[in-house]
Each structure stands twice: as structure tokens, then as C-alpha cells.
C-alpha positions as CSV (number, residue, x, y, z in Angstrom):
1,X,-18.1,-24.9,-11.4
2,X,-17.5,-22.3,-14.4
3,X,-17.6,-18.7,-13.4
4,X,-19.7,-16.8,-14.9
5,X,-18.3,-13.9,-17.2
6,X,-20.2,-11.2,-14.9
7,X,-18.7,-12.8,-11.8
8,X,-14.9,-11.9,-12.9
9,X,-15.5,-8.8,-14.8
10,X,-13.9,-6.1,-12.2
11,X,-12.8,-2.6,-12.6
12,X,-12.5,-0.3,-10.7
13,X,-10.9,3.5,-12.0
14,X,-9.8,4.9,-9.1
15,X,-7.9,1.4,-7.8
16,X,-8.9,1.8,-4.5
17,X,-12.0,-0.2,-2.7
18,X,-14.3,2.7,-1.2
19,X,-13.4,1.9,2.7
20,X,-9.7,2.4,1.7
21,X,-10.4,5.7,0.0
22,X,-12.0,6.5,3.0
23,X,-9.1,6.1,5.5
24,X,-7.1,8.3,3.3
25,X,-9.0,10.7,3.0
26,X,-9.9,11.0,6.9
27,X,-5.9,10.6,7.3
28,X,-5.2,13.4,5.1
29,X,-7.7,15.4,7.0
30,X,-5.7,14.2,10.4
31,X,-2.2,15.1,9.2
32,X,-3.8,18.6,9.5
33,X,-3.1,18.5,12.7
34,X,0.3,17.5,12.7
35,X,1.1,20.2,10.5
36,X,-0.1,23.1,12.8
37,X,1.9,21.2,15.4
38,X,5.2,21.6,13.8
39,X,4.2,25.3,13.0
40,X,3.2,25.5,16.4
41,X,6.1,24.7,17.7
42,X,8.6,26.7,15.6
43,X,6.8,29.7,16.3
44,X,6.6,29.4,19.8
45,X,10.7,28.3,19.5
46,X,10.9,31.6,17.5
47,X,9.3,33.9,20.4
48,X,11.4,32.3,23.6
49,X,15.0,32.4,21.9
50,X,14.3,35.6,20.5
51,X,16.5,35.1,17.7
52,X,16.1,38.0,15.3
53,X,19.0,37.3,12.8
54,X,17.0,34.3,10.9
55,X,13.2,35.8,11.2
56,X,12.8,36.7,7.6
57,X,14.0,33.0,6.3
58,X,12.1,31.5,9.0
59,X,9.0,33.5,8.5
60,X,9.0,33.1,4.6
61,X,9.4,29.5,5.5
62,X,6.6,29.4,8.0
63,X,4.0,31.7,5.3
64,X,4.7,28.8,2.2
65,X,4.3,25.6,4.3
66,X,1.0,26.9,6.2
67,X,-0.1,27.5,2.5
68,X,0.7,24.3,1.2
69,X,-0.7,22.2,4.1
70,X,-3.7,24.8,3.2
71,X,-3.9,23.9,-0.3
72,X,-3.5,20.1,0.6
73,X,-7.0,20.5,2.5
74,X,-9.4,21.7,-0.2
75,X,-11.5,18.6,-1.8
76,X,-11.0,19.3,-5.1
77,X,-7.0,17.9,-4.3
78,X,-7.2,16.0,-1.1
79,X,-10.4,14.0,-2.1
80,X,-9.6,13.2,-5.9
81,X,-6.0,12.1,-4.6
82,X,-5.6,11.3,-0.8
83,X,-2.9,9.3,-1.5
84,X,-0.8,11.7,-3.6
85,X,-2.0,14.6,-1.3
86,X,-0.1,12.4,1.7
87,X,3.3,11.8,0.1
88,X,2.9,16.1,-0.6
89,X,2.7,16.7,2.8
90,X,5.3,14.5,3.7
91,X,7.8,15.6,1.4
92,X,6.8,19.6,2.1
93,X,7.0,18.8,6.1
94,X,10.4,17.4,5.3
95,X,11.7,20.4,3.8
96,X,10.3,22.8,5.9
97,X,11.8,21.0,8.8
98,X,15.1,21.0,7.0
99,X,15.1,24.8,6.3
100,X,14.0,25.4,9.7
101,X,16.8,23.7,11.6
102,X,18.9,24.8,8.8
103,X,18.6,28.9,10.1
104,X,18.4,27.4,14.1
105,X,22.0,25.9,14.5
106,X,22.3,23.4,12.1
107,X,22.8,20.2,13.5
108,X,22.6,21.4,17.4
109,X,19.7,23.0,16.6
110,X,16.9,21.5,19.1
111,X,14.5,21.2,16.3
112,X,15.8,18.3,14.6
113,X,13.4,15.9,16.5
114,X,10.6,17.1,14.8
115,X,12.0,14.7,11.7
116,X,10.7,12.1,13.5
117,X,7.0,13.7,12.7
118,X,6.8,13.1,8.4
119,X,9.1,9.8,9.5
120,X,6.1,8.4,11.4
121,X,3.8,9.4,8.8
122,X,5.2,8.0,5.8
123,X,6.2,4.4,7.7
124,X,2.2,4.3,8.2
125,X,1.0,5.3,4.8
126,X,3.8,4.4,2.2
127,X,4.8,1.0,0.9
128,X,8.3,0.2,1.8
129,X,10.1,1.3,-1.2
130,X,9.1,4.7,-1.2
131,X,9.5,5.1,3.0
132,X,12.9,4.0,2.1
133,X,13.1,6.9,-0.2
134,X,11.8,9.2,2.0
135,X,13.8,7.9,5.0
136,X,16.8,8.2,2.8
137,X,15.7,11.9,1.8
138,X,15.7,12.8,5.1
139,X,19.3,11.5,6.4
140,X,20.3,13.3,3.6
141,X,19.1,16.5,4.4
142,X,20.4,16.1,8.2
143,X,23.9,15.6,6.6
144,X,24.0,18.2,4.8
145,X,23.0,20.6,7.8
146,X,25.4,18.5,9.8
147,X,28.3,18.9,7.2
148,X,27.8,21.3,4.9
149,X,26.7,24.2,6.6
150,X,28.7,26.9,7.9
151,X,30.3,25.7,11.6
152,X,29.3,21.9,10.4
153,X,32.5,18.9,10.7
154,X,32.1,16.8,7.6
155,X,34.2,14.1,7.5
156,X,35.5,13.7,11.4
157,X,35.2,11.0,13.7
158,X,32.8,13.6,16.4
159,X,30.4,14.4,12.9
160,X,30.3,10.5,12.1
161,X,29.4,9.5,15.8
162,X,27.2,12.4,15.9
163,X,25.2,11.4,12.6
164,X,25.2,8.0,13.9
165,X,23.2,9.3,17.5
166,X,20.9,11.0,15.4
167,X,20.1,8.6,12.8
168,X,20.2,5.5,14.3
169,X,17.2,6.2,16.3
170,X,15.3,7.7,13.4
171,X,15.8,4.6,11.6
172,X,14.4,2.7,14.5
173,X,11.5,4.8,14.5
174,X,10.8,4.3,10.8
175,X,10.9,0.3,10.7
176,X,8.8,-0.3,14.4
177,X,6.4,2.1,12.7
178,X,5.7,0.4,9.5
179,X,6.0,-3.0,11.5
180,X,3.0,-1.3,13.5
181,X,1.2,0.0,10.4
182,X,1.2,-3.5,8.7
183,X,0.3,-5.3,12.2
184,X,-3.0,-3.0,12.4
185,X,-3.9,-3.2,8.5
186,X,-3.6,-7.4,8.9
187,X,-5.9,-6.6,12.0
188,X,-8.3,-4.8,10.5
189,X,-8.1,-6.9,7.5
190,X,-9.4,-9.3,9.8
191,X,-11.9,-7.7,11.5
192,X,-13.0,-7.0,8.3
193,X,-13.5,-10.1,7.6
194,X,-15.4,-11.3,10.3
195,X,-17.7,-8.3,10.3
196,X,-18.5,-9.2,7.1
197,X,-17.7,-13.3,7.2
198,X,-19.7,-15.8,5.8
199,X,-22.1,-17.1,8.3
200,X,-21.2,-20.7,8.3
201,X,-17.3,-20.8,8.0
202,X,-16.6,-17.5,9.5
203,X,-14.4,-16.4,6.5
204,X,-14.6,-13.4,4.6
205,X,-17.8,-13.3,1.6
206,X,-16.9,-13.3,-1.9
207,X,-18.4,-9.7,-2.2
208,X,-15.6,-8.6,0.5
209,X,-12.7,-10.7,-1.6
210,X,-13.8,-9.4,-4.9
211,X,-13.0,-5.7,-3.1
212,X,-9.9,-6.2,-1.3
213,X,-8.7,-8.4,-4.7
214,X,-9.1,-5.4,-6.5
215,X,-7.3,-3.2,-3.8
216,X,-4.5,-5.5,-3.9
217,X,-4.2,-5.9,-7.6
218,X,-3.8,-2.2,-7.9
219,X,-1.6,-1.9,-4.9
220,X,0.8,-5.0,-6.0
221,X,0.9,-2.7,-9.8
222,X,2.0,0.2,-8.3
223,X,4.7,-1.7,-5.7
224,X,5.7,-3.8,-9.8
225,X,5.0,-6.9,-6.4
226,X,3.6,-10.2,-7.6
227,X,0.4,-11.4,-5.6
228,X,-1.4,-15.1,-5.4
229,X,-4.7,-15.9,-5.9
230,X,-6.2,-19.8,-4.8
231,X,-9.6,-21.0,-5.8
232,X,-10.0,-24.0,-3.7
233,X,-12.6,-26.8,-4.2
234,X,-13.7,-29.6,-1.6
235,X,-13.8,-32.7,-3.4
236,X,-16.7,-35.1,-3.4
237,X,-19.6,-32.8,-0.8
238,X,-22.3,-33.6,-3.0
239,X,-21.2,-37.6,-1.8
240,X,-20.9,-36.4,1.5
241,X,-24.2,-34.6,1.8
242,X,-26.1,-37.8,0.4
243,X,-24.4,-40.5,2.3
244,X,-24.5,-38.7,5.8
245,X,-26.7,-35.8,6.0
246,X,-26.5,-31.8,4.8
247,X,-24.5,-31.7,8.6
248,X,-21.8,-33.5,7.4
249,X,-21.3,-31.7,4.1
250,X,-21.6,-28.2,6.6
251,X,-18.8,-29.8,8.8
252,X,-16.9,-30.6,6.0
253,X,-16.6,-26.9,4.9
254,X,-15.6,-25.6,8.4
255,X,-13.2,-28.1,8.2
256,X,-11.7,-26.6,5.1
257,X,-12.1,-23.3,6.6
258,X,-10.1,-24.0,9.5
259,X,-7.4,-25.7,7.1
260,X,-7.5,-22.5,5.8
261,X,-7.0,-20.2,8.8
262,X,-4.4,-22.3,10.7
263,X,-2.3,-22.3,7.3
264,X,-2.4,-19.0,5.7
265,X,-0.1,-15.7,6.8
266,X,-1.7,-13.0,8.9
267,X,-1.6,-11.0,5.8
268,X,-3.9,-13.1,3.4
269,X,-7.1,-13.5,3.1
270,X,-9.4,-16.4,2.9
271,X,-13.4,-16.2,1.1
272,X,-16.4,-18.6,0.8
273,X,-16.4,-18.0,-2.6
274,X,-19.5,-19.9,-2.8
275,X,-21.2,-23.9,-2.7
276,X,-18.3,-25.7,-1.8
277,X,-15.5,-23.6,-3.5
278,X,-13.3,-21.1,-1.3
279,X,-11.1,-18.3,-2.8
280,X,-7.5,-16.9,-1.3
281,X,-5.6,-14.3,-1.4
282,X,-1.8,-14.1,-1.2
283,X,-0.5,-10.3,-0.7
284,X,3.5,-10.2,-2.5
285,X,2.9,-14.0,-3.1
286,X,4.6,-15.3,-6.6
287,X,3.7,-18.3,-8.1
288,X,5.8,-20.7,-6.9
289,X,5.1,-19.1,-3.3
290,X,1.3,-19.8,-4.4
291,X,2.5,-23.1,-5.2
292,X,4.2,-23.8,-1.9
293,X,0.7,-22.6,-0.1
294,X,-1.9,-24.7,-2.6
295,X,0.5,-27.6,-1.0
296,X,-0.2,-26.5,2.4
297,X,-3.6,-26.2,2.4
298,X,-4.1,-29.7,0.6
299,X,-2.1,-31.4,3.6
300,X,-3.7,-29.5,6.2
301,X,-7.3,-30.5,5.3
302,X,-6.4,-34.3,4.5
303,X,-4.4,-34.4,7.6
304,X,-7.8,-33.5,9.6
305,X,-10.3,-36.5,10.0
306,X,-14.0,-35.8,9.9
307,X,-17.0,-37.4,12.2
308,X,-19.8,-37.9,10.5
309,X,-21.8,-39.8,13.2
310,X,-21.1,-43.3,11.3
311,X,-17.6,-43.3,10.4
312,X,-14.6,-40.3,10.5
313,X,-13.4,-39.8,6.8
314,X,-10.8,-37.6,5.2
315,X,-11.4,-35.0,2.9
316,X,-9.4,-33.6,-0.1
317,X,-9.7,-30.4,-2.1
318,X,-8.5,-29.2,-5.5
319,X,-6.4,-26.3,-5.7
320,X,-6.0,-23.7,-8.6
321,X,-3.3,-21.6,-8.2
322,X,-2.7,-17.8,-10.3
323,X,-0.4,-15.2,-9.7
324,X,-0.1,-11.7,-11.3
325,X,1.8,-10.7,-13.1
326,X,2.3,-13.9,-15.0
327,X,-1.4,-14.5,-15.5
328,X,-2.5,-10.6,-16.4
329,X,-3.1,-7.4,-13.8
330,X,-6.7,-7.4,-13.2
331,X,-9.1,-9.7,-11.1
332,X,-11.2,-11.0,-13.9
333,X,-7.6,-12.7,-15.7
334,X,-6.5,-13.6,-12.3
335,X,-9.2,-15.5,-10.9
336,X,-10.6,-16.8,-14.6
337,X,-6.3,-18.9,-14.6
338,X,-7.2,-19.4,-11.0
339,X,-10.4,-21.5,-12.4
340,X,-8.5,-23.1,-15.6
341,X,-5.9,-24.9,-12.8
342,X,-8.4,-25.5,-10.5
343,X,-10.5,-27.6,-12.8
344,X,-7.1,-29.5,-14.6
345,X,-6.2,-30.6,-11.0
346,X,-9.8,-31.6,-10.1
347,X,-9.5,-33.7,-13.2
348,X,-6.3,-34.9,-12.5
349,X,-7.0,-36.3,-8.9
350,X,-10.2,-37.4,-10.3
351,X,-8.0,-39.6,-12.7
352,X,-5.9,-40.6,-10.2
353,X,-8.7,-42.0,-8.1
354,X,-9.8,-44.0,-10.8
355,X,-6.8,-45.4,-11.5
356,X,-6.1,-46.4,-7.7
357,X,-9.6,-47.7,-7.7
358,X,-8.9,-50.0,-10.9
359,X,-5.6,-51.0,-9.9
């Protein structure tokens, strides 16, 4: 089967697939509320100590990040860039934060927990690299009210163990979070899926892989992360359909399906990409990781006998395997190698068939 030109044309300006666009920008909207939070709570820390020396700092403070999280709510910001309007707030609540325990006793000041709030945040939204960043911004900044700061111990045994206390758990925090944030994308991925799933194999439609290919692309571009794509064919179903019945040829897709779903990670994704052809997904995949999975899936579904009602026989499937960046950035280049391999190892096994048959 040769795509058709239309079929793997895919752009898309913005990156993003609509639904994910959406989650940001009701996320941004929900930070909101974290923000008042943390203002809430210096404020209120502000009225029951009473400390008068630090009010003009602290207040300045207060006025500019209440404006910024302000700004970061009108549309013309927050809805044209979610994502960028996210990693703001972030780095803004990590300052503040900073400043704020900064003028409140440094690194005894009982304010420093409220790092753990843009911690939290950016293991949920942010890619790994970039939380590390982040993560790593902050540590810095509690050294440097730690050590640097007038009354702070730089460089002794108490300040290490104490930066160590402090820290440690905040590190904690950040990898359990984004462990968290990854479990409940892979679940919604999947819910996803079956919301949406193709009727008779339960997996994902090609309308829903064509969207989260795209989302992935982009997202695997801005991480400079390789990702796989599989277009997987079931050999001989027109045979099967004539010899035993349109029943067989339907079982023999759900058993390619289920090949697919005991064999795959949590993370990929697995289409009916239409007739007897299936399409995968392989999130931070390179090729020979591709490779290693095309294997997998090709061992799974021959290992699996099927009953027609007159005789169990094994299937087989083709595999064509692409990865980006080595076969272009975009879905169209992806998934037209995809088809190229695909039909050279249909042709290949075919070969191979004949030549067993001869010999």
C-alpha cells in the first residue's frame, strides 16, 4: 500500500496538537492559584512577625511578582504561549521566593519550603533538561542565602550538612514529581487512545496518531531527542480472508494488535493505520532502538498461533522502521521512510518465501 501524498503532508505552526494546547493553557490559568498562595502566605508571615526592618524590600517584592503573575494571565501572552508563559512563572516564583527568604533570615528563615511550590510545577510541565536547570537554579539560590549572606557559614561542616537537609528532600520532590507527571501523560495517552480506538483492534485511529505524531515530532525538536516511527503490515490477510472467512482475517488483526500492546513501552503508541497496516510510535526511540522493537513485534506475532476453525496458522508481518532525526523532522518524511523500509522488507520476506518454497 503507497500512501498517498495528502495522507503524509502534516503541519502544524503552532507544534502543538489542539488538546495539548489546551492543558496548558488551563494549567497556566491554575498556576494562578499557586501564585496568590505564595503571596498569601508571605503577607500573612509579614503581619504575625511584625518585622518592620525588611517591609520596603518585601513589599517592592510582593507589588512586582503580583504584577507579573498578572501579566502572565492576559490572553494576548498566556494563550499565544502557554508553554513559555509557564517556565515565566516558574522562574519569577523562584526569585521572588529567593528574595523573600533572603530579607526573612536567610537560610533559617521558615519560608524556604515554599521552593518546593515552582519545584513541583516545573517537574510536571518541563522536559527533564530544563527541570534540571531549574532544579539546579534553585539550589543555587538557597546556597547563596545559606553562604553568602550576612550571618551565613560557607564552607563548614554545620552549612554542608545543613544544605544537604535542605536539598536532599527538594531533589526528592523534583524526580517523584516528574516520575508522576510522565506516569499520568502515558495514562492519559492511553485513555486517549481507547476513547478514540479503532473499533475492532482497540488501538488508537490513524486520525489520533497523525496528532500525537505531530506533538511528538515537535516535542522530540525542541528536547534535539530522536523518536521512532513503525509502519507494520500483516502479511498474506487477503489469503487469509479467502481461505477461511472475513472472521479469520478480523482475528488475525487483533492478533497483531495484541502483539502490539504486550510488546511496546507504556510510553508509545500503537494505530490501525488502516486495511491491514498498523502504525507505531516510539517517544526518545533512535533507530537502532526502533530496530530492536520492529524485532520484537515480528517475534511476538509469529510466536502467537491463530484458530481459524479448520486449522491454527502463524502469522507474520513486515516492519518498516524510521527515526528522526536521521530520516527528516516532520511527519510527512518520517512516515513516507517508514513506508520505503516497509515495502523493501515485504519484498524481502516475500523473496525469501519463494526461495524456501523452491528449495
Amino acid at each position: 500500500m503507497t500512501l498517498a501524498p495528502q495522507a503524509i503532508v502534516v503541519h502544524d505552526r503552532r507544534g502543538n496538537s489542539p488538546r495539548d494546547d489546551q492543558d496548558l493553557d488551563g494549567l497556566v490559568r491554575h498556576v494562578a492559584l499557586a501564585d496568590w498562595l505564595v503571596l498569601s502566605v508571605v503577607l500573612l508571615y509579614q503581619i504575625v512577625a511584625a518585622q518592620r526592618s525588611n517591609t520596603l524590600p518585601i513589599g517592592v517584592a510582593i507589588v512586582v511578582f503580583a504584577a507579573i503573575s498578572v501579566a502572565l494571565r492576559l490572553p494576548q501572552f498566556a494563550r499565544a504561549r502557554p508553554g513559555l508563559a509557564l517556565e515565566v512563572e516558574i522562574c519569577s516564583m523562584t526569585a521572588f521566593i529567593t528574595v523573600i527568604a533572603w530579607f526573612t533570615g536567610g537560610a533559617e528563615s521558615p519560608l524556604e519550603s515554599l521552593y518546593l511550590l515552582p519545584i513541583v510545577l516545573a517537574s510536571l510541565v518541563l522536559p527533564p533538561p530544563r527541570l534540571a536547570l531549574h532544579v539546579g537554579a534553585i539550589v543555587i539560590a538557597y546556597l547563596i542565602i545559606a553562604g553568602v549572606r550576612p550571618g551565613g557559614a560557607a564552607l563548614t561542616a554545620a552549612f554542608a550538612g545543613r544544605s544537604l537537609v535542605v536539598i536532599g528532600p527538594l531533589l526528592v520532590v523534583a524526580w517523584l514529581t516528574s516520575q508522576l507527571g510522565t506516569a499520568v501523560l502515558s495514562a492519559r495517552r492511553r485513555a486517549t487512545a481507547l476513547t478514540d480506538g479503532d473499533s475492532l483492534t482497540g488501538l488508537a485511529t490513524r486520525a489520533v496518531f497523525l496528532e500525537r505524531l505531530k506533538y511528538e515530532l515537535s516535542d522530540a525538536t525542541r528536547r534535539d531527542q530522536p523518536c521512532g516511527v513503525l509502519l507494520v503490515d500483516l502479511e498474506g490477510a487477503r489469503r487469509l480472508n479467502e481461505q477461511y472467512g472475513h472472521d479469520a482475517g478480523n482475528a488475525a488483526l487483533k492478533l497483531v494488535a495484541e502483539a502490539l500492546k504486550r510488546t511496546l513501552r507504556e510510553t508509545d503508541i500503537a494505530a490501525r493505520w488502516g486495511g491491514d497496516e498498523f502504525a507505531v510510535l516510539l517517544p526518545s526511540a533512535d533507530q537502532n532502538a526502533a530496530q530492536a522493537a520492529a524485532k520484537r513485534i515480528r517475534h511476538a506475532v509469529h510466536a502467537t498461533t491463530l484458530d481459524t476453525g479448520k486449522r491454527l496458522v502463524r502469522c507474520a508481518v513486515s516492519v518498516g522502521v524510521a527515526s528522526t532525526p536521521r530520516d527528516g523532522r516532520d511527519a510527512g518524511t518520517a512516515l513516507a521512510a517508514a513506508e520505503r523500509r516497509l515495502e523493501r522488507d515485504r519484498d524481502l520476506r516475500r523473496s525469501s518465501s519463494l526461495s524456501a518454497a523452491s528449495g
